[in-house]
N, CA and C atoms as an extended XYZ file, in Angstrom:
429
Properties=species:S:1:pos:R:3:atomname:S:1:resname:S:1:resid:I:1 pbc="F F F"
N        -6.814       -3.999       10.246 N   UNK     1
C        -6.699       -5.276        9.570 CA  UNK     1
C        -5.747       -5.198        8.374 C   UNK     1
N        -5.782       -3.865        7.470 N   UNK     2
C        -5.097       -3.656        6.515 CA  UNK     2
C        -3.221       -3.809        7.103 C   UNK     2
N        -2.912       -3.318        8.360 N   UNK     3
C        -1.768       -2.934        8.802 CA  UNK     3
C        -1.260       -4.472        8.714 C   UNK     3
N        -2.272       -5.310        9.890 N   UNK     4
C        -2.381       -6.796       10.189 CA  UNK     4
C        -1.286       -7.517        8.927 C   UNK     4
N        -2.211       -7.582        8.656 N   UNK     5
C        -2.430       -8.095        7.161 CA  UNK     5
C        -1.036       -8.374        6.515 C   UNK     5
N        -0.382       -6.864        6.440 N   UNK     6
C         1.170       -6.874        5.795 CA  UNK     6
C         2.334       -7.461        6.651 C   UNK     6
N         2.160       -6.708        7.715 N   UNK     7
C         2.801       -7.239        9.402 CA  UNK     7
C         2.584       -8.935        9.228 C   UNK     7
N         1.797       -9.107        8.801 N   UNK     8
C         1.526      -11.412        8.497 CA  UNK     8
C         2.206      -11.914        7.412 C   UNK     8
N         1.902      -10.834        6.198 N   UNK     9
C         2.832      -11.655        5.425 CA  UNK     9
C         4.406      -11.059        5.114 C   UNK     9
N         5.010      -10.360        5.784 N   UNK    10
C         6.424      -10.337        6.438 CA  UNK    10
C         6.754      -11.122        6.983 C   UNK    10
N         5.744      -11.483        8.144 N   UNK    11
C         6.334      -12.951        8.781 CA  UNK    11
C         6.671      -13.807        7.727 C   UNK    11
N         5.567      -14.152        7.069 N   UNK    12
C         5.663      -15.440        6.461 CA  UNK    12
C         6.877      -15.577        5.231 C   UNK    12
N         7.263      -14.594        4.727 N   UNK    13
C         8.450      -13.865        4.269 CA  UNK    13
C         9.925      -14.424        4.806 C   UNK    13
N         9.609      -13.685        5.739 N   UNK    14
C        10.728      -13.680        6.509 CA  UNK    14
C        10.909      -15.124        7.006 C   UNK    14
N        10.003      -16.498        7.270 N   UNK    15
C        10.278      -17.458        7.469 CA  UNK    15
C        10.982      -18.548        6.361 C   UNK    15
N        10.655      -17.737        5.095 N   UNK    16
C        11.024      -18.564        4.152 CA  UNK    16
C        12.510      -18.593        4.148 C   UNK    16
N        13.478      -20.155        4.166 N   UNK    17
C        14.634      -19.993        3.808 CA  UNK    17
C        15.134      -19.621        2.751 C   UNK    17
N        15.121      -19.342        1.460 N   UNK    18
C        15.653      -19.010        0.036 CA  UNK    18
C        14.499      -17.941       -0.216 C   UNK    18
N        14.816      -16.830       -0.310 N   UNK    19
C        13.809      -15.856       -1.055 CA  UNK    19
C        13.871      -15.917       -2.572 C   UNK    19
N        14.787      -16.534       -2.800 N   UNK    20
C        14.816      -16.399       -4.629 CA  UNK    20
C        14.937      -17.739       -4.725 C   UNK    20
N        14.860      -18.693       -4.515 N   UNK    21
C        14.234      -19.905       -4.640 CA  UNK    21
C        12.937      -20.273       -5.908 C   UNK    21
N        13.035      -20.245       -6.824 N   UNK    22
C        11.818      -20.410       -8.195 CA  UNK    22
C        11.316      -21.143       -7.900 C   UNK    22
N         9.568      -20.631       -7.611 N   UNK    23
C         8.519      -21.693       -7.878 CA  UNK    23
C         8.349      -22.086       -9.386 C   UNK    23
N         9.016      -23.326      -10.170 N   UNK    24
C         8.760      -23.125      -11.218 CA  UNK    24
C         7.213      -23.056      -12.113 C   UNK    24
N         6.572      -23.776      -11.232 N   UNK    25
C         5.248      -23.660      -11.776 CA  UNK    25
C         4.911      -22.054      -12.162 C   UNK    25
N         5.195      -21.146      -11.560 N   UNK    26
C         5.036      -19.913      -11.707 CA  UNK    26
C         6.049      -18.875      -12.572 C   UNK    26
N         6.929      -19.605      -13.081 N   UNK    27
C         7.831      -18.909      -14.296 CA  UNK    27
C         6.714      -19.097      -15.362 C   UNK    27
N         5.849      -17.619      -15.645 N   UNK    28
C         5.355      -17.480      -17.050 CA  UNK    28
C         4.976      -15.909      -17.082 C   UNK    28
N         4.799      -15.752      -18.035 N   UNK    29
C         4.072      -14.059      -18.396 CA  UNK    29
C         3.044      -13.816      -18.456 C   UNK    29
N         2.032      -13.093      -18.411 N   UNK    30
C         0.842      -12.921      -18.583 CA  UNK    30
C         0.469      -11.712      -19.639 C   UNK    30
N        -0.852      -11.132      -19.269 N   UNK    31
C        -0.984       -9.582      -19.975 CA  UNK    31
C        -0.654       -8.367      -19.002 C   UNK    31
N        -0.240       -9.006      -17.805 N   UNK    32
C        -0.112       -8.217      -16.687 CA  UNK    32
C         1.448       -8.159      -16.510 C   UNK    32
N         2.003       -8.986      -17.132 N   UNK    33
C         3.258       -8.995      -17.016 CA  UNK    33
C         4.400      -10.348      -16.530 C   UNK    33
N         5.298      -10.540      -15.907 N   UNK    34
C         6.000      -11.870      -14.923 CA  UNK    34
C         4.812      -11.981      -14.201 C   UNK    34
N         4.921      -13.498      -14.039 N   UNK    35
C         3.895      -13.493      -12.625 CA  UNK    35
C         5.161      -13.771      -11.763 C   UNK    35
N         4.823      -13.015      -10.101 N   UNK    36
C         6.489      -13.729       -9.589 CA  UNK    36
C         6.094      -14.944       -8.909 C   UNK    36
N         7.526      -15.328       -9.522 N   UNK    37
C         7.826      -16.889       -9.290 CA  UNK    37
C         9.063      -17.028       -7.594 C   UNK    37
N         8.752      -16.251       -7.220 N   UNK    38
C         9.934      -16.455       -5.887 CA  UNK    38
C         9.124      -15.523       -4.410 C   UNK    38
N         9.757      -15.515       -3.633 N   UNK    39
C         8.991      -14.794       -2.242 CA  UNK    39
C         9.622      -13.755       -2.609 C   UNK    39
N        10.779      -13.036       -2.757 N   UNK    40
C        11.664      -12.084       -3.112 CA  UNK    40
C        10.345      -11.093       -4.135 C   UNK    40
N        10.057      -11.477       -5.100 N   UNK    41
C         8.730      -11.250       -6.378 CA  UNK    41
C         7.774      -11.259       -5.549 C   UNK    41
N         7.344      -12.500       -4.604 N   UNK    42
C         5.622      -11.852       -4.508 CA  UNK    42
C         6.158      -10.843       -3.465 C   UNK    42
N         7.265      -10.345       -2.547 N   UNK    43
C         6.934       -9.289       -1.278 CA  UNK    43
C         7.146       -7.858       -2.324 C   UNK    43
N         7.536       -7.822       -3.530 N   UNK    44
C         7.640       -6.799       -4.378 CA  UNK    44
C         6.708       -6.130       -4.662 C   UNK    44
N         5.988       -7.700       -5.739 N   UNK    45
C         4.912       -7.093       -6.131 CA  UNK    45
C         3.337       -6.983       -5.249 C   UNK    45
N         3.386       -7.757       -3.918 N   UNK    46
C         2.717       -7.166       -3.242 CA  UNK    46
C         2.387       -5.879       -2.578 C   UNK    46
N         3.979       -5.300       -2.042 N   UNK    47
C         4.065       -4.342       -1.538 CA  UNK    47
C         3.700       -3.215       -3.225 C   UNK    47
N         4.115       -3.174       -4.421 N   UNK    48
C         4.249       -2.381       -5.411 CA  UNK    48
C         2.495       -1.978       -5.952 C   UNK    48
N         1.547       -2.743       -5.091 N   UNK    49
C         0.248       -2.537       -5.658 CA  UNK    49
C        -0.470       -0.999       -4.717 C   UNK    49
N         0.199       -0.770       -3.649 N   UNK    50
C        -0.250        0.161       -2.610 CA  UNK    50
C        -0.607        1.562       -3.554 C   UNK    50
N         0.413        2.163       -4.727 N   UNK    51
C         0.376        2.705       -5.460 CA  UNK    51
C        -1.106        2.636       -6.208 C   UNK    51
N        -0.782        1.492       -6.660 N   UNK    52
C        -2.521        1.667       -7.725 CA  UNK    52
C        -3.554        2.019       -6.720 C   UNK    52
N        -3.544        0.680       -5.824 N   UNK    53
C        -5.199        1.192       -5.258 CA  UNK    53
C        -5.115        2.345       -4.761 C   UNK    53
N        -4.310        3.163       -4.152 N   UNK    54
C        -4.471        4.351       -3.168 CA  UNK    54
C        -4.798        5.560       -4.627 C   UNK    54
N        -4.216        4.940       -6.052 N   UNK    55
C        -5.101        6.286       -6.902 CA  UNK    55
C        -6.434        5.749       -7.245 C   UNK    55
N        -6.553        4.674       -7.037 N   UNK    56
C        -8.598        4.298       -6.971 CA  UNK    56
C        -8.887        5.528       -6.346 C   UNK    56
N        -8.150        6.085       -5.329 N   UNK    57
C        -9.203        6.941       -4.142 CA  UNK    57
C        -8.436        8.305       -4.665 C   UNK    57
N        -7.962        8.694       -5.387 N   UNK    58
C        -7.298        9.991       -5.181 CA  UNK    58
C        -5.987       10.204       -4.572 C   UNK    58
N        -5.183        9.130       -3.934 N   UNK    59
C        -4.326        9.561       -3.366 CA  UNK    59
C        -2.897        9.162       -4.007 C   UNK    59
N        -1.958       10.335       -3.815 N   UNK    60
C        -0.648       10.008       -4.552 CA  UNK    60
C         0.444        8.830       -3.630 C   UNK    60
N         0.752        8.405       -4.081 N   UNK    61
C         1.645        7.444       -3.388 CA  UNK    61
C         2.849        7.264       -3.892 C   UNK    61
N         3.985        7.368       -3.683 N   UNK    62
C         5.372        7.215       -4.313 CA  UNK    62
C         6.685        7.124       -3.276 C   UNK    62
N         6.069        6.247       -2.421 N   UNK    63
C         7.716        5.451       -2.134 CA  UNK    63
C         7.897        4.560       -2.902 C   UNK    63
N         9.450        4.277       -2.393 N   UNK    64
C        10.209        3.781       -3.049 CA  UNK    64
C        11.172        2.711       -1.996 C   UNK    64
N        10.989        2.754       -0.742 N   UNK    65
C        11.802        1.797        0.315 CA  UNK    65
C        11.969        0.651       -0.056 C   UNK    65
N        10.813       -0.321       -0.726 N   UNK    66
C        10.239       -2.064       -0.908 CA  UNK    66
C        10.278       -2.158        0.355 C   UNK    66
N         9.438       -1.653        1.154 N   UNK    67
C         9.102       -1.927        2.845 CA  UNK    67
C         7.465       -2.183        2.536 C   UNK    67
N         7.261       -3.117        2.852 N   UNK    68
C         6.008       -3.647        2.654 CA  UNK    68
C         4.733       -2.857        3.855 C   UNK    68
N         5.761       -3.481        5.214 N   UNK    69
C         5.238       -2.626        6.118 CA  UNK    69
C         4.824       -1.316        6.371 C   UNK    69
N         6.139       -0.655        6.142 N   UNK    70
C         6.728        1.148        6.438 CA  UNK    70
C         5.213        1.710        5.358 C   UNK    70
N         5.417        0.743        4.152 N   UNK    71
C         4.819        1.381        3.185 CA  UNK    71
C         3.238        1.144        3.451 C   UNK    71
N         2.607       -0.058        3.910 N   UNK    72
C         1.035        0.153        4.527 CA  UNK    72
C         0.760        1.126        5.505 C   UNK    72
N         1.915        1.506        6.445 N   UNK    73
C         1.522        2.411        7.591 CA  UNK    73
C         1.444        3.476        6.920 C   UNK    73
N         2.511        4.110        5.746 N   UNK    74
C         2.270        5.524        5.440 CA  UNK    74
C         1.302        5.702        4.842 C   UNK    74
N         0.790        4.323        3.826 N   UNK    75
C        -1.042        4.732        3.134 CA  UNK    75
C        -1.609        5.228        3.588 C   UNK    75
N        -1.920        3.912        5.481 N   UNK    76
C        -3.179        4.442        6.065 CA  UNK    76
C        -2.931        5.877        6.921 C   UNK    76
N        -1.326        5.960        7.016 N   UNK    77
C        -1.833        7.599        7.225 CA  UNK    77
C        -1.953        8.843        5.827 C   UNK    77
N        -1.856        8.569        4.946 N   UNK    78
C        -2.496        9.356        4.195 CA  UNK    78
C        -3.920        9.201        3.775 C   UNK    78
N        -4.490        8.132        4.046 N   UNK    79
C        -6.052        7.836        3.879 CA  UNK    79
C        -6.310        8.534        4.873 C   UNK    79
N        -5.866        8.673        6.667 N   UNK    80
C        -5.958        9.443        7.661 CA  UNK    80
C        -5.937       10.620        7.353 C   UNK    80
N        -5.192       11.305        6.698 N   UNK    81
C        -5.164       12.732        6.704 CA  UNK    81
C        -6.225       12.796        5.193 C   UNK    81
N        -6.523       12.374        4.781 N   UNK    82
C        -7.090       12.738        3.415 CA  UNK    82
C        -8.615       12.963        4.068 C   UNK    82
N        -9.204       14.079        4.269 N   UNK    83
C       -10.616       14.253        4.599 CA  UNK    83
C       -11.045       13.651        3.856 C   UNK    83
N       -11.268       13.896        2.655 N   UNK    84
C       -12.332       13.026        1.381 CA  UNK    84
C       -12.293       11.396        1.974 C   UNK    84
N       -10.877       10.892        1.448 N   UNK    85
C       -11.049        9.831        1.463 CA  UNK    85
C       -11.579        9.123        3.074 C   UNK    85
N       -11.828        9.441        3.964 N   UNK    86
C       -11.995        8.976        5.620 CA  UNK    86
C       -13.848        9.296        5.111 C   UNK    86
N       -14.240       10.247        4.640 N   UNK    87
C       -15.763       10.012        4.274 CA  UNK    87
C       -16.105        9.023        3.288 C   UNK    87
N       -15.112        8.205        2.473 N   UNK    88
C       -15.463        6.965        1.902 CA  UNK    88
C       -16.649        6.962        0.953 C   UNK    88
N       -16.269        8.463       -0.209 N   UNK    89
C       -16.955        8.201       -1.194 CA  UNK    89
C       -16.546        7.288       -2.641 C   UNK    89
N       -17.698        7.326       -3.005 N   UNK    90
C       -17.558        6.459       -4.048 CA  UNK    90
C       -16.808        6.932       -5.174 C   UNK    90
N       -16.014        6.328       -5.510 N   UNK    91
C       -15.290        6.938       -7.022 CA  UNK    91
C       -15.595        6.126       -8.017 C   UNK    91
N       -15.697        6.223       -9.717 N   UNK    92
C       -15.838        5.741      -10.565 CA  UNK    92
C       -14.853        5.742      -11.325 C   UNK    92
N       -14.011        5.081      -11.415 N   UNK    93
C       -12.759        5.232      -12.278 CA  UNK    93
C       -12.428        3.786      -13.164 C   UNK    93
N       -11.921        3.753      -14.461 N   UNK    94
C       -11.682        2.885      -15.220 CA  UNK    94
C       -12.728        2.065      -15.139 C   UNK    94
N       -13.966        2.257      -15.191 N   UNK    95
C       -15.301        1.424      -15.226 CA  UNK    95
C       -15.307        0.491      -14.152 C   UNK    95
N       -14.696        0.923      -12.919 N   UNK    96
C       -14.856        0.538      -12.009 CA  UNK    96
C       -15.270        1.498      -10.609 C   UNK    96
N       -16.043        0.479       -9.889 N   UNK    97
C       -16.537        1.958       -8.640 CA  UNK    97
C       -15.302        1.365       -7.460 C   UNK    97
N       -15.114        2.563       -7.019 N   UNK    98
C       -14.127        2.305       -5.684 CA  UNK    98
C       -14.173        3.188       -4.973 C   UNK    98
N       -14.307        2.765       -3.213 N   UNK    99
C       -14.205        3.740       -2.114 CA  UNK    99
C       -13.065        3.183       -1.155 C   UNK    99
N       -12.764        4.225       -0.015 N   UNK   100
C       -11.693        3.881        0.389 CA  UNK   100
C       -11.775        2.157        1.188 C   UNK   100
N       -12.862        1.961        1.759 N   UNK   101
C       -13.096        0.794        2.411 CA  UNK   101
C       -12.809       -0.657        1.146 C   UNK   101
N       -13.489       -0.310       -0.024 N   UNK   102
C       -13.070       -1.182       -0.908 CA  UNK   102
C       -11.418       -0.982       -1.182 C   UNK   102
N       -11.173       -0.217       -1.452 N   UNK   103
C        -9.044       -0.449       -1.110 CA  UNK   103
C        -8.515       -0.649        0.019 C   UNK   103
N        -8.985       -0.478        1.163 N   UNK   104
C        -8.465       -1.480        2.098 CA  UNK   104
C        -9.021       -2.973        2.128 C   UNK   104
N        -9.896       -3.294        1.553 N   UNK   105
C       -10.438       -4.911        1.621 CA  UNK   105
C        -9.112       -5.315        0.464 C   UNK   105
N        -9.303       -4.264       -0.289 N   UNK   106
C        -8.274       -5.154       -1.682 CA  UNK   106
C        -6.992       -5.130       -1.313 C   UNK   106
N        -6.239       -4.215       -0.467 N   UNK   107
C        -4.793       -4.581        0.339 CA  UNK   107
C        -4.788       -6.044        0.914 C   UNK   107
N        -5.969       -6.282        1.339 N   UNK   108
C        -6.024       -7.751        2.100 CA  UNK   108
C        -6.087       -8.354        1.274 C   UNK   108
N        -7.581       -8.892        0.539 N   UNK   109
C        -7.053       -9.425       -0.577 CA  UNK   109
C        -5.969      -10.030       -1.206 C   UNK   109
N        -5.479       -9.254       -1.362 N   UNK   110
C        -4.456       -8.982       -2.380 CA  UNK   110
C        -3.115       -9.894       -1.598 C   UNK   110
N        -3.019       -9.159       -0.274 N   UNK   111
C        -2.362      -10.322        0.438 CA  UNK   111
C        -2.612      -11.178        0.348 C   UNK   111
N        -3.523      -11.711        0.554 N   UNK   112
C        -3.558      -13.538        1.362 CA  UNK   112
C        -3.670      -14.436        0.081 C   UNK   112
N        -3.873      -13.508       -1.025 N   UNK   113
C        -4.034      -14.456       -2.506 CA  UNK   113
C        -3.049      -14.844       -2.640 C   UNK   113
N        -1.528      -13.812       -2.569 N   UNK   114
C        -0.307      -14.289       -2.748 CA  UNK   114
C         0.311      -14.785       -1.868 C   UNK   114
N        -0.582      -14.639       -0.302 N   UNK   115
C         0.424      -15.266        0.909 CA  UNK   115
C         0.475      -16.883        0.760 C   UNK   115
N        -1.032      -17.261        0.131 N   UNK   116
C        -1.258      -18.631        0.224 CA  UNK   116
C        -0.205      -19.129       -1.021 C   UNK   116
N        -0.484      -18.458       -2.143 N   UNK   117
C         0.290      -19.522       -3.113 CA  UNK   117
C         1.963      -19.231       -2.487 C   UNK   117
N         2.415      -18.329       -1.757 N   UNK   118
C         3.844      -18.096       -1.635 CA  UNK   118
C         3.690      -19.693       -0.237 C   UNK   118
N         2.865      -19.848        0.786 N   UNK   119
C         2.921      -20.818        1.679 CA  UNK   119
C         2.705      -21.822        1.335 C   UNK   119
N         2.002      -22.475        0.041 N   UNK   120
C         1.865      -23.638       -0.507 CA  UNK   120
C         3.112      -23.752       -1.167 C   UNK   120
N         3.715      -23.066       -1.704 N   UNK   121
C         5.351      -23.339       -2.229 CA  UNK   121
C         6.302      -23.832       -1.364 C   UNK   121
N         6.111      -23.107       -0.400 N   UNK   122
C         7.359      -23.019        0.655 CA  UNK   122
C         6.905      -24.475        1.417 C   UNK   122
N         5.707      -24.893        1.721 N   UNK   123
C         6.008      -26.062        3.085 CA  UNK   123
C         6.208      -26.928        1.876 C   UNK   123
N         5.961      -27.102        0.301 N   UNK   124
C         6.211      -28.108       -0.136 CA  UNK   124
C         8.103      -28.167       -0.224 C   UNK   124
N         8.623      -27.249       -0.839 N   UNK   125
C        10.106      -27.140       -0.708 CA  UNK   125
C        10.526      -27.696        0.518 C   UNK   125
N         9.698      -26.546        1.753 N   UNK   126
C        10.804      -26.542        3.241 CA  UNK   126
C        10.460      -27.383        4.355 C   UNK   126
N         8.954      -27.550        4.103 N   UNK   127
C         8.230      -28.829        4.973 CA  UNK   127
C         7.161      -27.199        6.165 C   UNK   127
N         6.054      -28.064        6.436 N   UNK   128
C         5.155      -27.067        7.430 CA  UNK   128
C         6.179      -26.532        8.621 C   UNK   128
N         6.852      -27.757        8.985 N   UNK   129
C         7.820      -27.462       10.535 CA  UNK   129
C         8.283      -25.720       10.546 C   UNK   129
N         9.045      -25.603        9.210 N   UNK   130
C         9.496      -24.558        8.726 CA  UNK   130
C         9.146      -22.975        8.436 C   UNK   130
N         7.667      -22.724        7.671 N   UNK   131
C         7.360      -21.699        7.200 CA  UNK   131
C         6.656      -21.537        8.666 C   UNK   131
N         6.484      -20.379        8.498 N   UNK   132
C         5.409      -19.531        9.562 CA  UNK   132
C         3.939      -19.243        8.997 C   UNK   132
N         3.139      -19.935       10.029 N   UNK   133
C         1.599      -20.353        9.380 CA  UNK   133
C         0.801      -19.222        9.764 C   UNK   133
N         1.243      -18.034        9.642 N   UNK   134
C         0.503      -17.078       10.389 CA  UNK   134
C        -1.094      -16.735       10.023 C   UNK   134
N        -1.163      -16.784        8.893 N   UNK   135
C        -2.692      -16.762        8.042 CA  UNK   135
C        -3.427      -18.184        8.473 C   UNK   135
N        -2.983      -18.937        9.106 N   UNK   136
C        -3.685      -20.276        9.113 CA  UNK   136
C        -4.111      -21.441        7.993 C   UNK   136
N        -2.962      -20.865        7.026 N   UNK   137
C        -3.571      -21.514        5.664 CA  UNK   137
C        -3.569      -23.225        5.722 C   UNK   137
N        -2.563      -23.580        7.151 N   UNK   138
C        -2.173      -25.282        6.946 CA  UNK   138
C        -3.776      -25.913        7.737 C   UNK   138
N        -4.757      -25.312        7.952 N   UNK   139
C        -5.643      -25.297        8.695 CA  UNK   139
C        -6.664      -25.220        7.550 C   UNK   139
N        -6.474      -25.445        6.537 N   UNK   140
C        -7.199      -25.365        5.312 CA  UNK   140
C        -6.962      -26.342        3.900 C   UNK   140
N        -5.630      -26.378        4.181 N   UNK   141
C        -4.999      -26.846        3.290 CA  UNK   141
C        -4.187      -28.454        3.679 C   UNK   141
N        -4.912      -29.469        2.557 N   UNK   142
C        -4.572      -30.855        2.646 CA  UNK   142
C        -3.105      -31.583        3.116 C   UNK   142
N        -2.570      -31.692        4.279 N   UNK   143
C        -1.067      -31.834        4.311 CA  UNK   143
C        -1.002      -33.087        3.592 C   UNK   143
């Protein structure tokens, strides 16, 4: 589902006509930093989170491609090869508990939070005809 997941929102990526196209509603800063305001920004900073969660569990992560995809397949094979982490213990880190099953829910997560606001941008710009509804979000969402 985790693989799924990235493989969906590439599509939906890849359907968008203008990747740097500004959602302006979304030009602001936070404590976290830019929030991104373009598809170009969210496939960045989506793909750029694989890093954190995989040290929730112990594991080092450091590509560098911006392959959203390339880069979920090599996680789950290092969650694969990581004995520890495939027994899915619990870790306690930054006052938070995390096991490997909870970082793959949060890869998803994490997707579809930004797939939706990146697909509510885009059919308003490009129209539904246009984006690729792969998450089913127009099936949810008020046309």
């Amino acid at each position: 589902m985790a693989l799924k997941s990235a493989v969906d929102f590439q599509k939906l990526y890849d359907s968008i006509p203008d990747k740097e196209c500004n959602d302006d509603s979304k030009i602001r800063t936070t404590f976290y930093g830019k929030v991104p305001s373009n598809a170009k920004e969210m496939l960045l900073h989506v793909d750029k989170v694989t890093a954190y969660y995989l040290s929730r569990i112990n594991i080092n992560f450091s590509e560098d491609k911006n392959d959203l995809v390339a880069n979920r397949i090599q996680s789950l094979k290092l969650i694969e090869s990581d004995k520890e982490a495939m027994s899915n213990p619990t870790i306690f880190i930054d006052n938070e508990y995390w096991t490997t099953a909870k970082v793959l829910r949060r890869f998803i997560w994490h997707d579809r939070i930004h797939a939706r606001a990146l697909y509510r941008f885009a059919v308003k710009k490009w129209g539904y005809e246009n984006i690729c509804d792969v998450f089913k979000f127009g099936m949810t969402l008020a046309k």
